[in-house]
TILUM-414107 format. One record per atom (N, C-alpha, C): residue in one letter; x, y, z. Coordinates in pm, whole numbers, plus 32768, in hexadecimal, padded with zeros to 4 digits. Example, Ala and Ser with C-alpha at 12.3 -4.5 7.8 and 13.67 -1.06 7.14 Angstrom:
// TILUM-414107
A85277DC7830C/A84CE7E3E830C/A85287EB6830C/S85057F1F82C4/S85577F9682CA/S850A80038313/
This chain:
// TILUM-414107
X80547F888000/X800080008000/X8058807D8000/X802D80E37FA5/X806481567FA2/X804E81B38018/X80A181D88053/X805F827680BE/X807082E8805F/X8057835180E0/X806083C080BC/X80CC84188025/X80858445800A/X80E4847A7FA4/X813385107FAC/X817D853A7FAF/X816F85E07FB1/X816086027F38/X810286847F30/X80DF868F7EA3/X8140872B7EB0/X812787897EF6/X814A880A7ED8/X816F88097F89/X817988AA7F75/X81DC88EF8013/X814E8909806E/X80E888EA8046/X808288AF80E0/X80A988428105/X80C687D6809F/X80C987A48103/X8168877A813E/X81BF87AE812E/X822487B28176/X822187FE81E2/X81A7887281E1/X81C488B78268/X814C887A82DA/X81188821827F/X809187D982C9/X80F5876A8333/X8163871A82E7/X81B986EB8342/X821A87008385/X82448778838D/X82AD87C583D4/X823387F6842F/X81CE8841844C/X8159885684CB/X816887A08529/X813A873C84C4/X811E87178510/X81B486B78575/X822386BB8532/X82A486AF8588/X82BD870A85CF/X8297879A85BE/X82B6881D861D/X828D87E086B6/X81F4878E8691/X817A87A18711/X81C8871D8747/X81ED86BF8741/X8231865D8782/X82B786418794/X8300869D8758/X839A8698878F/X83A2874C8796/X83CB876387F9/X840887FA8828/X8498884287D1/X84ED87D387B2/X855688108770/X8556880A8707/X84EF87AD86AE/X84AB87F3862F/X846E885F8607/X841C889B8691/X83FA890A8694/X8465897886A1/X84CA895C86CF/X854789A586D3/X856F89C68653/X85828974860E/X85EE896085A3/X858F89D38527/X84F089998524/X84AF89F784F9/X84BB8A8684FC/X84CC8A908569/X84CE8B408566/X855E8B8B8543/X85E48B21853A/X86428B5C84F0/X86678B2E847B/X86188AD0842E/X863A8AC283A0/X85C88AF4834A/X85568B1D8365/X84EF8B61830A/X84A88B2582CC/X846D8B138261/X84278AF081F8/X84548A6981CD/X842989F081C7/X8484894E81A4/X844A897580F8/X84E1893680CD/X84CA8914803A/X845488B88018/X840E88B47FC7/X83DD882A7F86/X840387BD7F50/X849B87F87F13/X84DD878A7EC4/X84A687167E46/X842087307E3E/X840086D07DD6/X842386C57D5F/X845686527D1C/X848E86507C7C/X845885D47C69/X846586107B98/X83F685A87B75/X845584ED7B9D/X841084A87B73/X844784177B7F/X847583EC7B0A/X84AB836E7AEC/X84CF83407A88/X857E834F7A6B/X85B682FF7A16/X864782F57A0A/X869683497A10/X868483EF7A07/X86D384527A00/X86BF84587AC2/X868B847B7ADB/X863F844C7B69/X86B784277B9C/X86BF83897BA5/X8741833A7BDD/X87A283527BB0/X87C183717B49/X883D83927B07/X887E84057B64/X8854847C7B55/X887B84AA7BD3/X889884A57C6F/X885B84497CB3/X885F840C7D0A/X88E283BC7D12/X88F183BF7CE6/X895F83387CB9/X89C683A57C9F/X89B184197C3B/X8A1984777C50/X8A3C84B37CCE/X89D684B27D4E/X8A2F84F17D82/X8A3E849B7E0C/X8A70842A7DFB/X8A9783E57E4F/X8B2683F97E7B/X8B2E84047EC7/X8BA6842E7F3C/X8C0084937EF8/X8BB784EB7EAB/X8C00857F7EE0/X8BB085F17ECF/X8C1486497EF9/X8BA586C97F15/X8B2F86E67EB4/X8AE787277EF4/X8A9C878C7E93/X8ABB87CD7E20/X8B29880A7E1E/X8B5388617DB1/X8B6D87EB7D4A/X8BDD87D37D95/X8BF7874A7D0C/X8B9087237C9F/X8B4286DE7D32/X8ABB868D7CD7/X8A7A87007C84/X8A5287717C6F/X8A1A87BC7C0D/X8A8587ED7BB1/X8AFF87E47BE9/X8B5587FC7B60/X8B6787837AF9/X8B8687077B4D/X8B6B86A37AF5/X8AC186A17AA1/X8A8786A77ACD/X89FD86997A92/X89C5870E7A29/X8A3287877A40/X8A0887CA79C1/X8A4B87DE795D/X8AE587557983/X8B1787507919/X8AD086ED78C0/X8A8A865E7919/X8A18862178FD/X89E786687897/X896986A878A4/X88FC86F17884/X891A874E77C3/X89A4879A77EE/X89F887D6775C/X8A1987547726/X8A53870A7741/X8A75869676CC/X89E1864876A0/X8970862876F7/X891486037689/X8908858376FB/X893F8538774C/X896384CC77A5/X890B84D177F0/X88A584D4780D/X883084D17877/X87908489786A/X87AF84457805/X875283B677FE/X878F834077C9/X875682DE77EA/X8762825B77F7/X87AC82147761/X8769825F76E7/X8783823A767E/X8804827D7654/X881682E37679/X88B5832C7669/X891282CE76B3/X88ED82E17739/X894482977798/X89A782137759/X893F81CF7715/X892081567700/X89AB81237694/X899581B17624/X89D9818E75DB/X8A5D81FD75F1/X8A738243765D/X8AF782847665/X8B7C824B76BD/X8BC882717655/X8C5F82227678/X8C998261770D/X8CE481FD772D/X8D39823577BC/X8D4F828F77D0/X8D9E82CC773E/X8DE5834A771A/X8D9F83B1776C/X8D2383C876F0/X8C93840B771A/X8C6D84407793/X8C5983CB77DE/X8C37840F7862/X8C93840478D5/X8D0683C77892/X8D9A840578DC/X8D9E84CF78FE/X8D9584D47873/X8D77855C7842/X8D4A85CA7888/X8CD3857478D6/X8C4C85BF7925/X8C7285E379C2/X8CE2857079B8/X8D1B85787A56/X8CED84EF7AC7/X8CBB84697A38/X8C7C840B7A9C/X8D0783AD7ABB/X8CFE83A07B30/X8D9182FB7B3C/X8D5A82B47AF2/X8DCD823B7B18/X8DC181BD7AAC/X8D4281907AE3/X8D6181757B6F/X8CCF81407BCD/X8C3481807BB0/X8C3F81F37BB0/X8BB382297B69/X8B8882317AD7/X8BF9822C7AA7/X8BDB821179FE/X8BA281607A06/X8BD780F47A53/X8B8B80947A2A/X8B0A808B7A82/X8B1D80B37ACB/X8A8980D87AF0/X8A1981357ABA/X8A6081807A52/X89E581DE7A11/X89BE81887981/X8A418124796E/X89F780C378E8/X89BD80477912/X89AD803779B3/X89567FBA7A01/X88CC7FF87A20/X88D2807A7A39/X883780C47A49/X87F880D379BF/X883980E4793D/X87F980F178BA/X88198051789B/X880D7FE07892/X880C7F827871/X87A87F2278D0/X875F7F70792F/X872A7F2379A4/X86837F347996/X86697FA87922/X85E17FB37910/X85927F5D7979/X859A7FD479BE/X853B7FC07A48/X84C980277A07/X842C7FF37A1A/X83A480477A13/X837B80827A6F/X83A180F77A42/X839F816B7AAC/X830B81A17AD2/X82C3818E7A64/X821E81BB7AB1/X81FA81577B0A/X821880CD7AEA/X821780497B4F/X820F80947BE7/X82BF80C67BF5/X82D780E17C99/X828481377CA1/X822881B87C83/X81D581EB7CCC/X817081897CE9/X8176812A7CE7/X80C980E57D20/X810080847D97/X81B980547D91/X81C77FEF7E03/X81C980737E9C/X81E380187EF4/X81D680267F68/X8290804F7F9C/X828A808B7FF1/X832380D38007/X8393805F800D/X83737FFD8070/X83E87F8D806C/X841B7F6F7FD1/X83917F217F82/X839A7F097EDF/X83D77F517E9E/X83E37FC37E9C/X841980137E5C/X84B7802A7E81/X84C080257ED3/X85587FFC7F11/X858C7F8C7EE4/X85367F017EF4/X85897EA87EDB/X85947E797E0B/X85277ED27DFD/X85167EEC7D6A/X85B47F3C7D1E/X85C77FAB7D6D/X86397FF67D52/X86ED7FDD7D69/X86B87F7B7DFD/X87607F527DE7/X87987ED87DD3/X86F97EA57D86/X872E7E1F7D55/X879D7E487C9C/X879F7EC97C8D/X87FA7F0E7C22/X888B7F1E7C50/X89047EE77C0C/X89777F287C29/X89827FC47C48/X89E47FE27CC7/X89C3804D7CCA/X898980AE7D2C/X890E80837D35/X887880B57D78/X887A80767DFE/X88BC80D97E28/X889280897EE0/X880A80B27F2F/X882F80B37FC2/X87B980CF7FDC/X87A38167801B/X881181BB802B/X882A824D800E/X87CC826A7F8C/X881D821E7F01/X87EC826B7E7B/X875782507E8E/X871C81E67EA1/X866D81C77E87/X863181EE7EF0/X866E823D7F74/X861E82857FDF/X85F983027FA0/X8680835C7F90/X866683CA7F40/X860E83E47ECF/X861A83817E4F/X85CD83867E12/X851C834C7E33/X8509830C7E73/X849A830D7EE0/X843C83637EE6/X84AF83AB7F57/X847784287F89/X846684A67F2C/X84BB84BC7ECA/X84CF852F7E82/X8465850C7E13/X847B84AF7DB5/X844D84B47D55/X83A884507D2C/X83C184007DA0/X831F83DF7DC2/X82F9840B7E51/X8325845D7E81/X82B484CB7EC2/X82B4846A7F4C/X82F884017F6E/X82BD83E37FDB/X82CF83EB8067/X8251841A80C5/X826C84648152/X82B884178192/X82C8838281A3/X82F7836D8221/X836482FC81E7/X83F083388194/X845583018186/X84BF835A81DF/X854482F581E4/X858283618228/X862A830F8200/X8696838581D9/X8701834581D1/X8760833C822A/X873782D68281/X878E82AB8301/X881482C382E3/X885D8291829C/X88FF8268827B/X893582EE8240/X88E9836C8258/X88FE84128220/X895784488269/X89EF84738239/X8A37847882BF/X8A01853282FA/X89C6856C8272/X899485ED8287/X893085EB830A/X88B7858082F6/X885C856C834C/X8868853E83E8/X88DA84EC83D7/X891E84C28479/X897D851D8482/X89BA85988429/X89E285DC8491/X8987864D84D1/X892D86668486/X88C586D784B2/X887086A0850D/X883D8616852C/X882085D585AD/X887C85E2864D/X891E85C385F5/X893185DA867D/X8952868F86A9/X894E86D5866E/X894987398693/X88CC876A86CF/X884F877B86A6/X87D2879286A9/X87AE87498739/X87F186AF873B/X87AF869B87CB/X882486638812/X884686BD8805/X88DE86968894/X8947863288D3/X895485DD8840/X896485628838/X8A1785558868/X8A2E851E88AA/X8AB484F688C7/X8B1584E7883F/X8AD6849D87CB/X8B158447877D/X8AAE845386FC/X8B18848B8694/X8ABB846885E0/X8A5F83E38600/X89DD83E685EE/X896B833185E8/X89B083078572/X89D4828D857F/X89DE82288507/X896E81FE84BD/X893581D584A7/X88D081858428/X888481588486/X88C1811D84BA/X884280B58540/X87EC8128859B/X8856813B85F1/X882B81AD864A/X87B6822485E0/X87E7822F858D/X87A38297853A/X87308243852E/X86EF81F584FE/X869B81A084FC/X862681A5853D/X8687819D85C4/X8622819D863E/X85EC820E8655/X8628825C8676/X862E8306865F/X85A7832F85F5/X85C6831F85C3/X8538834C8541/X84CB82FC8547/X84E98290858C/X8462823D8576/X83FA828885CF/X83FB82FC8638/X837C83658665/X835583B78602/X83A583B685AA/X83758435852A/X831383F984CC/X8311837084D7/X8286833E8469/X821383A58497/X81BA83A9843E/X819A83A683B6/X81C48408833F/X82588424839A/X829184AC834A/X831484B98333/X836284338325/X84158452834B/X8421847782DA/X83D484A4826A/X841384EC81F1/X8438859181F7/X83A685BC823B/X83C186388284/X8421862D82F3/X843C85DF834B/X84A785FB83B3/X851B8602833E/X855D85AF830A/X85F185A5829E/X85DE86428288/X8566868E824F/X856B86EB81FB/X8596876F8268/X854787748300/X859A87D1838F/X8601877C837C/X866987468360/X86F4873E83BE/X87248739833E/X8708873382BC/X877987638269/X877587E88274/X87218823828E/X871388C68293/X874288F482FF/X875088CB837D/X877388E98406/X882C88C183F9/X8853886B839A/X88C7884A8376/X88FA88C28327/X890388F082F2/X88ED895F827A/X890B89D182D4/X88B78A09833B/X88EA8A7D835E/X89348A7483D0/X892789F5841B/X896789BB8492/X8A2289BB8458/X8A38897C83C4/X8AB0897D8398/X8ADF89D28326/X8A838A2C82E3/X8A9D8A6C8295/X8AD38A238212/X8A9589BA820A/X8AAD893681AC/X8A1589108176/X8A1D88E280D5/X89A388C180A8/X89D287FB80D5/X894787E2813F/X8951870A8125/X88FE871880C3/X88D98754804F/X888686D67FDE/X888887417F90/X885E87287F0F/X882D87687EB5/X87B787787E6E/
């Protein structure tokens, strides 16, 4: 079964109210980061492709790589498909992400499909692809099918703005993080979306893009 969807910035602020009213330092974090992004983008292979671009490095990177992407023509499945190493050497992808961007265009996965599975499915739909862990198919999840209550545990942006935000001795690992978010159902998409933002002005660093 599908939940909630976010469609627009009601309802992101419909779930940031209702984390304000049950955790206090959400309500905190609210009043010094402002307005939460929406973040929504459409779905489909350009979608992950990026995702995948910006796996373990910064921000900047990942949009510089991706608009070298974007000028060369490299941003669907059928380009991908048929461009040489060279190519998207070119763009700024490693060896490691170049075969992973010709395992995501060779993997014709049906992308209107995942809007109808259920959040786990769609996960295990996504990193059954070289490549696609469970970082890349949270994000895309949440971002590009809209859904409220994913959350990317293993975000080192997100565990560090946890432990800052609530006074944590020690960065949460994956587990701990886990546990941690599991009070934020029916909304850990909106919580991810306060602590990348509370991360942001807390470090003067963008965690996501």
């Amino acid at each position: 079964m599908v939940g909630r969807i976010i469609e627009g910035d009601a309802c992101v602020a419909e779930g940031a109210d209702w984390l304000a009213l049950r955790e206090p330092r959400f309500a905190y974090a609210l009043t010094q980061v402002g307005p939460l992004p929406l973040r929504r983008k459409t779905d489909g292979f350009a979608a992950l492709l990026d995702a995948i671009v910006g796996q373990q490095v910064s921000t900047q990177s990942a949009a510089a790589i991706w608009a070298r992407l974007e000028a060369a023509g490299l941003t669907e499945a059928a380009q991908v498909a048929t461009a040489t190493e060279d190519a998207l050497r070119a763009c700024g992808l490693s060896r490691q992400k170049i075969r992973y961007a010709h395992a995501l265009a060779a993997a014709r996965i049906d992308y209107p499909r995942l809007r109808q599975l259920p959040d786990a499915e769609v996960i295990t739909t996504l990193t059954a692809v070289p490549g696609i862990g469970t970082w890349t198919a949270e994000i895309y999840a949440m971002f590009s099918l809209g859904r409220a209550d994913v959350f990317a545990h293993g975000d080192l942006a997100l565990q560090e703005a946890a432990r800052r935000l609530f006074d944590l001795s020690e960065r949460p690992k994956e587990k701990p993080m886990r546990a941690l978010a599991k009070d934020w159902a029916p909304w850990r998409s909106v919580a991810a979306r306060i602590l990348w933002a509370y991360y942001r002005v807390s470090t003067a660093r963008e965690g996501i893009r």
